[in-house]
Each structure stands twice: as structure tokens, then as C-alpha cells.
N, C-alpha and C positions, 0 to 999 in steps of 0.2 A: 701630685699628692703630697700635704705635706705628714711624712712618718712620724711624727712625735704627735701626732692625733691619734685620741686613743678614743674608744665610747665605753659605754656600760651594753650591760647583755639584751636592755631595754630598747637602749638606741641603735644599736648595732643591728636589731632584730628590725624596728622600723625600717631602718636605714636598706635591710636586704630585703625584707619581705618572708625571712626562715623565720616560724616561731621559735619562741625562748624553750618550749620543752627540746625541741630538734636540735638546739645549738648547747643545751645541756649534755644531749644524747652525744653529737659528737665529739663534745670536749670528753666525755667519759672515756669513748671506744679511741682514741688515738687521735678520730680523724683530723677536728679542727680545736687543737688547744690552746685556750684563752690564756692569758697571761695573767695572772692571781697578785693584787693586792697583797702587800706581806702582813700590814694589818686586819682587814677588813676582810680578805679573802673572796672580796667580789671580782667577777671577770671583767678584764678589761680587752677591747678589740681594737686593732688598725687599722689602717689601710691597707696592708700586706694581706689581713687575713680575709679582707674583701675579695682579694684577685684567690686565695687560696680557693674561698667559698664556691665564685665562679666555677672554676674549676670543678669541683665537686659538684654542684649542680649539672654542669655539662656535661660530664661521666654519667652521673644520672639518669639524664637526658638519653643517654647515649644506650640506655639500659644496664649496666653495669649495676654490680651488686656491690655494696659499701664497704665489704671486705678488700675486692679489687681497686676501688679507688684509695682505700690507704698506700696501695704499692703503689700505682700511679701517679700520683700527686706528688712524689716525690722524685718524679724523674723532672731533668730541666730536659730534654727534650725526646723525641719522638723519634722510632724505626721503622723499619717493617714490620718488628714484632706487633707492633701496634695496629699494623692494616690488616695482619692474619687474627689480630682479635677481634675488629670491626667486620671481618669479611662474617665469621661464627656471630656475634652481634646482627649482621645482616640475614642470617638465616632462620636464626630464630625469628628473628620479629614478621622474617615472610610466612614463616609456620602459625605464627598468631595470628597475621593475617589473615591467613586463610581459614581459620580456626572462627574469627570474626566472623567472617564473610558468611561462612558457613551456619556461625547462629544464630545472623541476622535475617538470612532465606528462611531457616525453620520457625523463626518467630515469625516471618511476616505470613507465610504459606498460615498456619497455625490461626491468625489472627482473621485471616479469612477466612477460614473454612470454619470458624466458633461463629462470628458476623454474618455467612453466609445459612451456615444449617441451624444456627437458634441456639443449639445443644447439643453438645457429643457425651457419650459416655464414658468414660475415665476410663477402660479401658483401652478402650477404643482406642482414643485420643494419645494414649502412651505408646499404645503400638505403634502410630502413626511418626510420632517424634523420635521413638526408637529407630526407625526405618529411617527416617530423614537426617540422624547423627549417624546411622553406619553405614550411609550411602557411600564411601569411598571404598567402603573392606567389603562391599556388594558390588561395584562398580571392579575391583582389583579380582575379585573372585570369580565374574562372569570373561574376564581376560584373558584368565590362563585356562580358560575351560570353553573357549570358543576363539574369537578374534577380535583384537582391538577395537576394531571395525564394527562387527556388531555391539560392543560394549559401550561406542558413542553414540550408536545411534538410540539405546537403549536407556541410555543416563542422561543424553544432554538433548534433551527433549523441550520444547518450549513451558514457561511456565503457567498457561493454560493448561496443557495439558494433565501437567502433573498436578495440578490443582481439579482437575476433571477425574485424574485416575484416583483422587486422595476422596474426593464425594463417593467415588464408585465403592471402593474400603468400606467408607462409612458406610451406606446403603448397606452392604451385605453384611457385613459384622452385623450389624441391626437385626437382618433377617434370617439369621442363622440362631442367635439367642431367639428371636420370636419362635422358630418354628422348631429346634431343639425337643428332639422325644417324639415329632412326628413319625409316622412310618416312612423308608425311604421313598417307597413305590408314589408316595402321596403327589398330587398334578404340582401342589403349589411346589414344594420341595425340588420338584426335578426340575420345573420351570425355571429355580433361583439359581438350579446350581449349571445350566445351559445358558441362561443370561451371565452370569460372574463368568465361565468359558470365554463366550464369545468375546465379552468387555475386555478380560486380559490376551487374550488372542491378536483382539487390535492395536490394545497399548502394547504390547512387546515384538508383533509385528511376526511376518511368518519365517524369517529368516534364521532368527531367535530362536523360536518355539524348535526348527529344526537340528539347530544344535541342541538344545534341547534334550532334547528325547533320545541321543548318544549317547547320553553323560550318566554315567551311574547311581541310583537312587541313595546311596551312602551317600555321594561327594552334594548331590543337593540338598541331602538333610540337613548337611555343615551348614549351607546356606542359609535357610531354615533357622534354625539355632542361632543366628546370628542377629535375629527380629525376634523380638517380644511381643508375645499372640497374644490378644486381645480376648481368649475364650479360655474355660474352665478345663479343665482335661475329662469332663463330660460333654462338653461342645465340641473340643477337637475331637472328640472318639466321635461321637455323631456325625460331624461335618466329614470325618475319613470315610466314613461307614457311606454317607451319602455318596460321596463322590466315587466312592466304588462302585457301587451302585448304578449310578450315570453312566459311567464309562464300559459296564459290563452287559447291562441292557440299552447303552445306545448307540454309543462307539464301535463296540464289536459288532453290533446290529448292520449297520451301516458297512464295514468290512465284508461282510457275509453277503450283502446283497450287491454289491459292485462286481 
């Protein structure tokens, strides 16, 4: 290279592919300062501050924030300290990874189930997404209140499935605003709420269900609370009221006569 080549902020900019507001920006904050015309006051750039820029792109690159690359950039070389910052650089970007991964499932799940059923309703629909971003602190919560064991078999379910159990959702969210204000005792009513039984019965499997039913009706409300219901708090009172209902004329029914 030869060093007594200098450009303008124009050519310089060509020449790397930074635009001129970016290379403004860093000559402001410290990072890459241009060398100033005594007259004219326009920047001029080398081939030095070629290899700087690199640099700075490569920190970049690396994830680093533009503060951290001011200190960096002016080491001529490299330690350990450097690998214990790439190791924290490495962690993060696995957290976004999986952050990613994560929004690209609830988008695509999402995109089929609009494609597949025509039209959901906005509530619906948020509860649904809701469940599907706090699938981890659902998945982390059925762990420490059963077993590992049953918490994969529970979560890491094929994606048919879960796409079968997210229709099932829908179907009844639907039928519960339909039928909202009926009387409990009504056939259709206790029909819906013996099919929505059974249906979660299957998907959660009986192993589940038996943990379950140990676990204190406090520590599953936490759960509860953790999903955004799709009903008015005149539907969740109804849909309680029903499922009490069910359980007290058909469950206990069924005890009594074994």
C-alpha cells in the first residue's frame, strides 16, 4: 500500500462500501478519525485507516458494541482477555438464537392455523401466541412440579400434533363464546365440555394428568396466569361454572358407581 495515498470521504466511502453519514458518525465519536484539511476542513482517508475500518467492521461483525470497539482497536494485539469476551459474545448470540428459532416456529405454526381455519378471532389468536412465546416458563414450570421426563414428553411433541392441539384451542374457544349464558345442565354445553376433557386428556397423556392432580390448585393458577385467555371474565366465570358442573354431575357420578 502506498501510505501517502489519501481519498476524500466520497471515495473512501466507495472504496469500503461504509456510507458517508457512518464514516461522519465515526469520525465524531472517536472511532475512525479522518485527517482534516487545514484549509478546506474536508476529511481525508489512507490506507491505514482502511485496515482500521476493517477492524471495526470485524468487531461488529463479531457483535460488539461501538463503545467496546473504541478500546479495542487500539490494542496491537490479542489475550485471553479477548477469548473470555468472545466466549460472553458466544452466549449471547446462542440466546438469540434461540429466541429466533423460537419466533420462526410461532410464525410458522400461526400461518397455518390462519391458512388452515380461514379466520380466528383476535382473541383467540393471542392466546394462542401467547402460549406459544411462554412455552419455555410452561415447559420450566411443569419440571419442577413433576419430572423432567414427563415435561418432554409433554412439550416436545411432533409438530402435527401441536398444530392438531392449537385447532382443538380454536374449536372450543369458539364454542364456549357461542354458547356463553346457556344453562350448565344444557346436552350441547356438557357435550363440549366432555369432548375438550377427553381431547386434553390425550394430548397431555395419562401420566401428566396424574401428576397432575397432586399439585395444588394455587401453584396451577400460577400456571394459568402465565397464558392470556382468550375469554371475557363473563366467559371465564361461565366456562368455571360449567366445568364444575361437569365434574360434579359426571365425574363424581361415575366414583359413586364403581
Amino acid at each position: 500500500m502506498d501510505n501517502n495515498l489519501t481519498y476524500s470521504i466520497g471515495e473512501f466511502s466507495e472504496k469500503t462500501g461504509v456510507s458517508i453519514r457512518t464514516l461522519h458518525y465515526y469520525d465524531e465519536i472517536g472511532l475512525l478519525i479522518a485527517e482534516k484539511q487545514p484549509n478546506s476542513g474536508h476529511r481525508r482517508y489512507s490506507d491505514k485507516d482502511i485496515l482500521t475500518l476493517q477492524k471495526i467492521m470485524s468487531f461488529k461483525y463479531l457483535g460488539y458494541s461501538l463503545n467496546e470497539i473504541c478500546k479495542m482497536i487500539k490494542e496491537s494485539s490479542f489475550n485471553l482477555s479477548l477469548n473470555d469476551s468472545l466466549q460472553i459474545q458466544k452466549l449471547a448470540f446462542e440466546e438469540k438464537k434461540e429466541q429466533i428459532e423460537s419466533v420462526l416456529n410461532t410464525i410458522n405454526r400461526t400461518i397455518k392455523l390462519i391458512k388452515d381455519e380461514g379466520e380466528v378471532d383476535s382473541a383467540i389468536l393471542i392466546s394462542l401466541i401467547n402460549s406459544m412465546q411462554t412455552v419455555n416458563e410452561q415447559q420450566r414450570w411443569v419440571e419442577q412440579h413433576t419430572t423432567k421426563e414427563v415435561a418432554e414428553q409433554l412439550f416436545n411433541k411432533p409438530e402435527e400434533e401441536k398444530l392438531a392441539s392449537d385447532k382443538e384451542f380454536i374449536w372450543f374457544s369458539k364454542e364456549v363464546k357461542r354458547l356463553k349464558g346457556k344453562p350448565f345442565h344444557d346436552q350441547e354445553v356438557q357435550e363440549l365440555i366432555s369432548k375438550h376433557l377427553q381431547s386434553t386428556f390425550e394430548f397431555v397423556g395419562e401420566e401428566a394428568v396424574n401428576f397432575m392432580q397432586d399439585i395444588e390448585d394455587t401453584e396451577i393458577e400460577k400456571l394459568i396466569n402465565t397464558i392470556q385467555s382468550p375469554y371475557t371474565k363473563e366467559e371465564e366465570d361461565w366456562l368455571n361454572q360449567a366445568m364444575e358442573y361437569y365434574m360434579i354431575h359426571n365425574v363424581m357420578n361415575e366414583k359413586k358407581t364403581e
